[in-house]
N, C-alpha and C positions, 0 to 999 in steps of 0.2 A: 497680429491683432485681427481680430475676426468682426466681421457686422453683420449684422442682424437685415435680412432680408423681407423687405414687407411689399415684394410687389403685385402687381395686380393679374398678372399673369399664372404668379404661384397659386394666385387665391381661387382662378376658374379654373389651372387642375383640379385641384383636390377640389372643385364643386361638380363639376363635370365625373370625377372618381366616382364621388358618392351620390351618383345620378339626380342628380337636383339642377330644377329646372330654374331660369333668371326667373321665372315668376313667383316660386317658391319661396329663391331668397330674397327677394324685394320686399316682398310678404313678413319673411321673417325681419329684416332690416329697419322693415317700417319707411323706404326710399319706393324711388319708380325704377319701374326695368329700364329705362333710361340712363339712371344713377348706376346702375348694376354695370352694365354697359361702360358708363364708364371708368369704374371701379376694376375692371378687367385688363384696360389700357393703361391704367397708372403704375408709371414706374417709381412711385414712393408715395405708397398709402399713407396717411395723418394718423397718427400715432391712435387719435379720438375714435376715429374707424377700426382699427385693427381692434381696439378696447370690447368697441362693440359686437364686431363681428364673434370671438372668442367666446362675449358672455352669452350671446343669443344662442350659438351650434354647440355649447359647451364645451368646450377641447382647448386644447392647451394653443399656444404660438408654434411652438416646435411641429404641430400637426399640420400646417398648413407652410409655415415658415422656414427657412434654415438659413446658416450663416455661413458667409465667404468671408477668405481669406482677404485683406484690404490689397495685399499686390496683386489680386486675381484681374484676370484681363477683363472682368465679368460687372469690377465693381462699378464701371460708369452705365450699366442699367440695372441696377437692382439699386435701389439709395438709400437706406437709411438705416441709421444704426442705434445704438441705445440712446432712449430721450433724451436724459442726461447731459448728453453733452451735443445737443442740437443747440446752434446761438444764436437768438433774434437780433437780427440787424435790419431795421428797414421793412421793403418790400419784400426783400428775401432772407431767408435763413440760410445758414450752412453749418457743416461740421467735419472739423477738422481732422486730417488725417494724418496717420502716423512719419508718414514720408515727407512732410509740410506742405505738401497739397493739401485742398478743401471740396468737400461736395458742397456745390451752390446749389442749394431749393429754389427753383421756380414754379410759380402757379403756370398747369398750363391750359391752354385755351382750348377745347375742344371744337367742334363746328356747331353744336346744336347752342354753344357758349358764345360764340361771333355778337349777334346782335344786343345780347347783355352788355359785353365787355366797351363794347362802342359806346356806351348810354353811362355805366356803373364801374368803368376801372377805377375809380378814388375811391369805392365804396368794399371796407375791408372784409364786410361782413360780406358780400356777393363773392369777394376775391377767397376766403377763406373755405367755400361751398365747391371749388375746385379742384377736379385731383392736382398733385403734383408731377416735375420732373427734374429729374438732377444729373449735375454734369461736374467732369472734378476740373477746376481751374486752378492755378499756382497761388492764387493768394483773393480774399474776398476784395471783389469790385468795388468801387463808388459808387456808380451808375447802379438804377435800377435793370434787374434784366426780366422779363418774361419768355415764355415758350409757346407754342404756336401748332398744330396738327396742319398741316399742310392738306389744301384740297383741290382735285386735280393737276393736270398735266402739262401746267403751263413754261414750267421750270422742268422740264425731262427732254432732255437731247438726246439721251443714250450715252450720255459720257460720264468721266466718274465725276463731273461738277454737278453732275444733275439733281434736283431737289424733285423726289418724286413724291405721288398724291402717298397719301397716311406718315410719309416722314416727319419727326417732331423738329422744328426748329428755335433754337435758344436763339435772343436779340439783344442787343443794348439799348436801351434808350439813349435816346438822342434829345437834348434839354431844345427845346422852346426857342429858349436865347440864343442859338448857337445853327440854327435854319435861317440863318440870314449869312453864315459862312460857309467858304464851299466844303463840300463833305467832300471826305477820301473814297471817292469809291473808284482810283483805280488799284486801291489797296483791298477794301473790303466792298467789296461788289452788290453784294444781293442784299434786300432790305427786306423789312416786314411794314409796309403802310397803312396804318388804322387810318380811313377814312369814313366821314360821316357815311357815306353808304355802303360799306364794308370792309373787310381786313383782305389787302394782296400780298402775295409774298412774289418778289419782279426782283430785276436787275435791274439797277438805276443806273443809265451811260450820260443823262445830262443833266446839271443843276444850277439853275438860271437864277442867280443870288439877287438880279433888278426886279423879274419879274416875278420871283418868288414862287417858280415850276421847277417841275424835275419831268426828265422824259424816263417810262417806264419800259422796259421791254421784256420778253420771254426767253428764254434758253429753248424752247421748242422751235424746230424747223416749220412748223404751218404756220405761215404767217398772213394766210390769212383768216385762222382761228383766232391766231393770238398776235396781232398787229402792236408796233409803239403805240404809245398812249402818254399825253402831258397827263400831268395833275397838278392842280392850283395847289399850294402849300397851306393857303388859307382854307381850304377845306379839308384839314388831315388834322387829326385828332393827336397823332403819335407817329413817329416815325422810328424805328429801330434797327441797329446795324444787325445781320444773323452773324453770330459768333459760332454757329456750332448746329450741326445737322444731325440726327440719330435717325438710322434705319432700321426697324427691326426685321428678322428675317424670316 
C-alpha cells in the first residue's frame, strides 16, 4: 500500500526547482512569508493547502508530490495519505495503517506560534491555522497529544538522549486532575511545560505533590547557563510527557 506524500519539504524543492522566490509564493498563496516558512517545515500539509497550492501553480499533486511504500523506513516523516481515510477523533486525527499501526496527526507548534498557543490552545480555529506532524504509534491514544519545535540548547549533552534546538517533539498531556499525583518521570523523563510565560522543554527530576512544584533541569553541561529551576504548578497552563523526538537531517 502506497501513501500519498504531502510534505513540506517536497513542496520548497520543486519551488526552489522552479526558481521562485518565498515572496512570490506568499504572493501567489495569498499567506505571509512567515506562513511560507512554515509550510516548508511541515511534515504533513492539510489536505485544504495542498488543494490550494495545485489550483494557484496549476499542476497536478504528482508534480510536487509522490507516494511511499507504507513499510518504507520513510513513512514516519512524510504523513499523509488519501483524505479518505483520515479519522477525526478529538484533538488529533490519525490514519490507519495497513500493518495495524496508525499515523497520529498532531498540530505542531512552531516558535513564532509559542505565545498564541499559551493564550488560544482551546481555540480550534487558532489550532487549525497550524502546520501539522505525524508519528506512527500501535494504536490511537486517549490523551490528547500535541508537538512542539524545540528552541535551543538546553536539552543537548552530546549524547544520543539529547533533544537538540529545531528537533520536533511529540507530548502527551497530562489531565489537570492527575498533577497532584506523582508523575513517572523515572520512566519518561523529559516534559514539555506550557507555562504562562512560556513553553520549556526540561527534564523533570522532582515533583513535590504538597507543594505543587516540580524542579526542572537541562541535559546540557553549563550549568551555569542552564541552572535547576522550581516551577509552581499553579502557574503552568499544560504539562505534557515527550513521547517521541524527530530530528531531521
Amino acid at each position: 500500500m502506497s501513501i500519498k506524500i504531502y510534505s513540506g519539504p517536497m513542496l520548497k524543492q520543486w519551488i526552489e526547482k522552479n526558481k521562485l522566490s518565498k515572496t512570490d509564493v506568499a504572493k501567489q498563496l495569498g499567506v505571509t512569508r512567515q506562513q511560507v516558512h512554515s509550510y516548508f517545515n511541515t511534515t504533513n500539509l492539510q489536505h485544504k493547502t495542498v488543494k490550494t497550492i495545485i489550483s494557484k501553480f496549476n499542476v497536478e499533486e504528482e508534480d510536487i508530490w509522490e507516494s511511499v511504500n507504507e513499510n518504507s523506513n520513510t513513512v514516519n516523516t512524510h504523513f499523509i495519505s488519501e483524505p479518505s481515510i483520515i479519522i477525526e477523533k478529538g484533538i488529533n486525527d490519525y490514519i490507519p495503517l495497513k500493518n495495524g499501526n496508525c499515523l497520529l496527526i498532531t498540530f505542531l507548534v512552531e516558535e513564532y506560534a509559542h505565545a498564541g498557543f499559551i493564550s488560544r490552545f482551546t481555540d480550534q480555529e487558532f489550532l487549525e491555522k497550524m502546520p501539522n506532524h505525524s508519528i506512527v504509534v500501535d494504536r490511537f491514544p486517549l490523551a490528547k497529544h500535541y508537538s512542539f519545535r524545540v528552541i535551543g540548547e538546553s536539552m543537548n549533552n552530546g549524547t544520543s538522549e539529547s533533544i537538540i534546538s529545531g528537533a520536533i517533539v511529540t507530548a502527551r498531556e497530562i489531565n489537570k486532575n492527575l498533577w497532584n499525583s506523582r508523575f513517572h518521570i523515572n520512566r519518561l523523563k523529559d516534559y514539555v511545560i506550557v507555562h504562562k510565560k512560556g513553553i520549556i522543554v526540561n527534564r523533570i527530576t522532582e515533583h513535590d505533590t504538597n507543594d505543587m512544584t516540580i524542579i526542572c533541569m537541562s541535559l546540557n553541561g553549563d550549568k551555569k547557563t542552564y541552572p535547576e529551576f522550581p516551577v509552581n504548578l499553579d502557574e503552568c497552563i499544560m504539562l505534557l510527557q515527550i513521547v517521541n523526538v524527530y530530528t531531521s537531517r
